[in-house]
Residue frames as a rotation matrix with the C-alpha (Angstrom) as fourth column:
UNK 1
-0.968 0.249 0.029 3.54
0.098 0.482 -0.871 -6.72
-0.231 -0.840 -0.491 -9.86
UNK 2
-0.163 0.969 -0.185 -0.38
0.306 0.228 0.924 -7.40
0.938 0.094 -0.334 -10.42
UNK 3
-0.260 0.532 0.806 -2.68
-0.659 -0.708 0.254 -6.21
0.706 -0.465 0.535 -8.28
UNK 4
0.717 0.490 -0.496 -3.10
-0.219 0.833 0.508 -9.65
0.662 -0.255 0.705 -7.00
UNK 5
-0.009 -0.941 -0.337 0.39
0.668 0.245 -0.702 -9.51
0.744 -0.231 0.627 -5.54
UNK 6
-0.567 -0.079 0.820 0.13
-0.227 -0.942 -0.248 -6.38
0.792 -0.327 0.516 -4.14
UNK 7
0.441 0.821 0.364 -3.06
-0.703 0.064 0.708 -7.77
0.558 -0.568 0.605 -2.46
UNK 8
0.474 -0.559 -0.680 -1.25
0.698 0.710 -0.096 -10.82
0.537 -0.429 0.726 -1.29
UNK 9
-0.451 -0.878 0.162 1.63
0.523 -0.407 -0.749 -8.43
0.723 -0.253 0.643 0.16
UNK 10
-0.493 0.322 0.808 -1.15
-0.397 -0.910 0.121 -6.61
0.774 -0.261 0.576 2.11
UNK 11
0.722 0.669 -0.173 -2.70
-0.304 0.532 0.791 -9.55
0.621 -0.519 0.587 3.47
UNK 12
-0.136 -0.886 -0.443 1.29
0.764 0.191 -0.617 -10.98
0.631 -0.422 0.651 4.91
UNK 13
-0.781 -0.562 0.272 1.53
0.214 -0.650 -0.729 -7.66
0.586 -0.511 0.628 6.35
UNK 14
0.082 0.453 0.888 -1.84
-0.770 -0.537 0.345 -7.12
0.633 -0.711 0.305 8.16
UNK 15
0.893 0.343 -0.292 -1.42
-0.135 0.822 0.553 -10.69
0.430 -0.454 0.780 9.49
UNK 16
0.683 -0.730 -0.027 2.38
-0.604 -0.585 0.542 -9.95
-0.412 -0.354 -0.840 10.49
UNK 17
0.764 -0.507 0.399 3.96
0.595 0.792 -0.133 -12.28
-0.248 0.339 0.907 8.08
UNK 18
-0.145 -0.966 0.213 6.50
0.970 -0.182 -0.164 -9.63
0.197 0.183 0.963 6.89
UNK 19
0.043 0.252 -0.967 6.93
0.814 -0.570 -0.112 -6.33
-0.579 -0.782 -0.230 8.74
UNK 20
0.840 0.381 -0.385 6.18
-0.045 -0.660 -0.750 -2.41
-0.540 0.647 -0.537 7.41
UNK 21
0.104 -0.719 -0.687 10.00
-0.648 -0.573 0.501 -1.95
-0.754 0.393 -0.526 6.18
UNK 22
-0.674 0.065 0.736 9.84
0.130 0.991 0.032 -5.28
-0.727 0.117 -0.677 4.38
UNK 23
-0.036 0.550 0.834 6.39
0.815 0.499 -0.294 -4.69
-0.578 0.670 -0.466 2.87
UNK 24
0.646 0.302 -0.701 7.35
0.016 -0.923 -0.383 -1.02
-0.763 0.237 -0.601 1.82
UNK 25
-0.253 -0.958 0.137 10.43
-0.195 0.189 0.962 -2.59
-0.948 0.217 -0.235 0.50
UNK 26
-0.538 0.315 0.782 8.21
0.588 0.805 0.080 -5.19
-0.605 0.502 -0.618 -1.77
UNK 27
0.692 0.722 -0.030 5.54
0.497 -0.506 -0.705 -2.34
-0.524 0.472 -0.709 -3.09
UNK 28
0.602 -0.354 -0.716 8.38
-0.348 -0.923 0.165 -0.03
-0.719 0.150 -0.679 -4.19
UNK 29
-0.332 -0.868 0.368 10.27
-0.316 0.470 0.824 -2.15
-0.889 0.157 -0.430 -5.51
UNK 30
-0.574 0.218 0.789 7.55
0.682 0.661 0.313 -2.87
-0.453 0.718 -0.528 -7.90
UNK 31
-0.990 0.068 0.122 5.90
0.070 -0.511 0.857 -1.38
0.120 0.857 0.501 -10.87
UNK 32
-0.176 0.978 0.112 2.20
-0.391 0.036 -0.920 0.17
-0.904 -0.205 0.376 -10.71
UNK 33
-0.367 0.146 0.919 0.48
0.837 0.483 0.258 -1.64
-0.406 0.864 -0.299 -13.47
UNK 34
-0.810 -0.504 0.299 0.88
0.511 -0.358 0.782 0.83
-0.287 0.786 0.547 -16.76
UNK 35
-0.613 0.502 0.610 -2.49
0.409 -0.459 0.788 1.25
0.676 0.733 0.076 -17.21
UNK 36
0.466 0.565 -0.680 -3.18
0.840 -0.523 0.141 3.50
-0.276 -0.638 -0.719 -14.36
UNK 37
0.836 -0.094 0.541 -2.87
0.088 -0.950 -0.300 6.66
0.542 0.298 -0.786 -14.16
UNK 38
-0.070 -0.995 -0.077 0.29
0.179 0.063 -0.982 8.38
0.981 -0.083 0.174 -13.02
UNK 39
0.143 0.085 0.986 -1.66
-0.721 -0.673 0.162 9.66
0.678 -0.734 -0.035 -10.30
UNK 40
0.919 0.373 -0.129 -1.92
-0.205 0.729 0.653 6.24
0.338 -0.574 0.746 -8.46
UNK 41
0.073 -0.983 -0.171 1.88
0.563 0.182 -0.806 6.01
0.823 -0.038 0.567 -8.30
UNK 42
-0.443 -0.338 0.830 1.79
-0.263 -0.837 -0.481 9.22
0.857 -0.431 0.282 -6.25
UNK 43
0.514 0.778 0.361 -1.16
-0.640 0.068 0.765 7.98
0.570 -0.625 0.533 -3.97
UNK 44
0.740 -0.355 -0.571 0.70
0.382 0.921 -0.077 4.88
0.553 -0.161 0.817 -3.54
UNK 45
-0.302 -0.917 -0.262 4.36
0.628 0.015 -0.778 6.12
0.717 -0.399 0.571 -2.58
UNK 46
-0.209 0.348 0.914 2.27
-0.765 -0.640 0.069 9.14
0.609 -0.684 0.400 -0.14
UNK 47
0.805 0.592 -0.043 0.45
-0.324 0.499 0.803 6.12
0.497 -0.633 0.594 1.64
UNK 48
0.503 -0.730 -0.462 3.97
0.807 0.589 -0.053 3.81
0.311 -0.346 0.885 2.37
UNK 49
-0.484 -0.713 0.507 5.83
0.193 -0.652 -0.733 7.19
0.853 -0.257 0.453 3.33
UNK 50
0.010 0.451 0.892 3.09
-0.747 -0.590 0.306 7.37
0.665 -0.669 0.331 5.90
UNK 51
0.870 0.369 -0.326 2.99
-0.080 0.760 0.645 4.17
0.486 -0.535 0.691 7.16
UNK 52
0.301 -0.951 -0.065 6.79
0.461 0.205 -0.863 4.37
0.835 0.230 0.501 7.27
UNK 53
-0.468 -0.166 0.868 6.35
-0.116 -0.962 -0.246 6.87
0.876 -0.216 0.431 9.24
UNK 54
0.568 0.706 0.424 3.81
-0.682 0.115 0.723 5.59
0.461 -0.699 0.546 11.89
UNK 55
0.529 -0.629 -0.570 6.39
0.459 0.777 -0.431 2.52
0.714 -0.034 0.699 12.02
UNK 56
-0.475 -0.878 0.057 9.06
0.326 -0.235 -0.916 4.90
0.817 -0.417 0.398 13.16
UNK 57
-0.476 0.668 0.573 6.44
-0.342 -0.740 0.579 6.32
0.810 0.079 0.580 15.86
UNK 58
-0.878 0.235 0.418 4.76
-0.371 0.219 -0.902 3.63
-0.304 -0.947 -0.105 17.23
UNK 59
-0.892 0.452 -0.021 1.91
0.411 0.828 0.382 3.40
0.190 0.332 -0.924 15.32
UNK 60
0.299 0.953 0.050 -1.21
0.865 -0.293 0.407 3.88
0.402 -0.079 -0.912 16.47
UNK 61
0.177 -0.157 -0.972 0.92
0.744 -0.625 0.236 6.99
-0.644 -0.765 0.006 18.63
UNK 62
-0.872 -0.489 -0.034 2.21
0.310 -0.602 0.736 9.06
-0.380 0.631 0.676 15.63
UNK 63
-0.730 0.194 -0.655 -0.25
-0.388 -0.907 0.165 11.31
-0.562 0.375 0.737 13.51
UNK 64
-0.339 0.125 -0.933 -0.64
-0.917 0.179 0.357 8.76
0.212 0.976 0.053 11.15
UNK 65
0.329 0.273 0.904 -2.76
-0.784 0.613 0.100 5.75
-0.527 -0.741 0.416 12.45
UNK 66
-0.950 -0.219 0.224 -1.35
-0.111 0.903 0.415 2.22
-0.294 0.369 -0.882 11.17
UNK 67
-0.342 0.886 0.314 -5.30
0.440 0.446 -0.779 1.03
-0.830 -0.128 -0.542 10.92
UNK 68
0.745 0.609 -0.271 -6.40
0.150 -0.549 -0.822 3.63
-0.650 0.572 -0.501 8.58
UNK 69
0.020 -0.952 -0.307 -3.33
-0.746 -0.218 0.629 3.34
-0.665 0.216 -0.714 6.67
UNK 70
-0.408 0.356 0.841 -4.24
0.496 0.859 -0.123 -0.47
-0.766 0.367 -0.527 5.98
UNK 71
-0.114 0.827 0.551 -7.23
0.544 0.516 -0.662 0.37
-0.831 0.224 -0.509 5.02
UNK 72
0.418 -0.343 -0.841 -6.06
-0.724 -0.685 -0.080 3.52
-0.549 0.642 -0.535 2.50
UNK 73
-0.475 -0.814 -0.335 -4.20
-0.767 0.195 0.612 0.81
-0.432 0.547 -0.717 1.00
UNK 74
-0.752 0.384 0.536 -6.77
0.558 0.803 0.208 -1.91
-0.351 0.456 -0.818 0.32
UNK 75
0.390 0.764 -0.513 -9.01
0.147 -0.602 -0.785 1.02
-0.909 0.231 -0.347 -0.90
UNK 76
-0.103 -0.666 -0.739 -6.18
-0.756 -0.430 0.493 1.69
-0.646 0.610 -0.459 -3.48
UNK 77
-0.881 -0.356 0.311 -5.73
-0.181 0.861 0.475 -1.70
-0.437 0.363 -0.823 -3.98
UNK 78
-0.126 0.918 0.375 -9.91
0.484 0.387 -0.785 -1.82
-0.866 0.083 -0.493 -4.94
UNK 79
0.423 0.391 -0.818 -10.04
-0.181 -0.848 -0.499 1.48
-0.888 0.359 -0.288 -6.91
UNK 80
0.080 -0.395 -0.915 -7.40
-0.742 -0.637 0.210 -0.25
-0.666 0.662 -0.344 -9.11
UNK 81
-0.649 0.249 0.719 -8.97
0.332 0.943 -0.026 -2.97
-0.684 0.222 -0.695 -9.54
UNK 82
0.313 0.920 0.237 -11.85
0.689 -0.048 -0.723 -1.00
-0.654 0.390 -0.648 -10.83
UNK 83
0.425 0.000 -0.905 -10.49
-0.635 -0.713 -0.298 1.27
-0.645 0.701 -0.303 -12.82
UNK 84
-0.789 -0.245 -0.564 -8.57
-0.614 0.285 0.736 -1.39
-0.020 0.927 -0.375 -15.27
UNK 85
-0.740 0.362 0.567 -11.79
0.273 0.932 -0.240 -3.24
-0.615 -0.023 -0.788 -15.09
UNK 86
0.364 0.613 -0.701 -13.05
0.086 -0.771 -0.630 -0.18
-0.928 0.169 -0.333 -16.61
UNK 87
-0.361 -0.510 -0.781 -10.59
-0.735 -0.360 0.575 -0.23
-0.574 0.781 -0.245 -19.36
């Protein structure tokens, strides 16, 4: 999956085109692009276990806020933009 997907897949979900189990379904299911580090993998699967997790919750009620979740993910979704723009 490209980073461009991913971004697509983020934009469906904040706009409610396909719901959290769905778009956790779609990220996992794909491959971080190789030339990150391994650490981003980890960031990644930590972020969707939270959202997963706010899902089951309520959302904005649970620990984990949906909102700041988003945005943890289009931060990711920047940082790894820049970092293979760096390679």
């Amino acid at each position: 999956m490209t980073l461009d997907a991913f971004q697509q897949a983020l934009d469906a979900f904040r706009v409610g085109t396909i719901d959290t189990a769905a778009f956790c379904r779609r990220l996992r299911a794909e491959a971080v692009p190789p030339q990150l580090p391994p650490r981003y993998g980890e960031v990644l699967a930590n972020l969707l276990e939270r959202l997963e997790s706010a899902a089951l919750f309520g959302g904005e009620s649970c620990s984990f806020s949906q909102a700041d979740l988003v945005a943890g993910l289009q931060g990711w979704i920047d940082k790894a933009r820049e970092r293979l723009a760096d390679s």
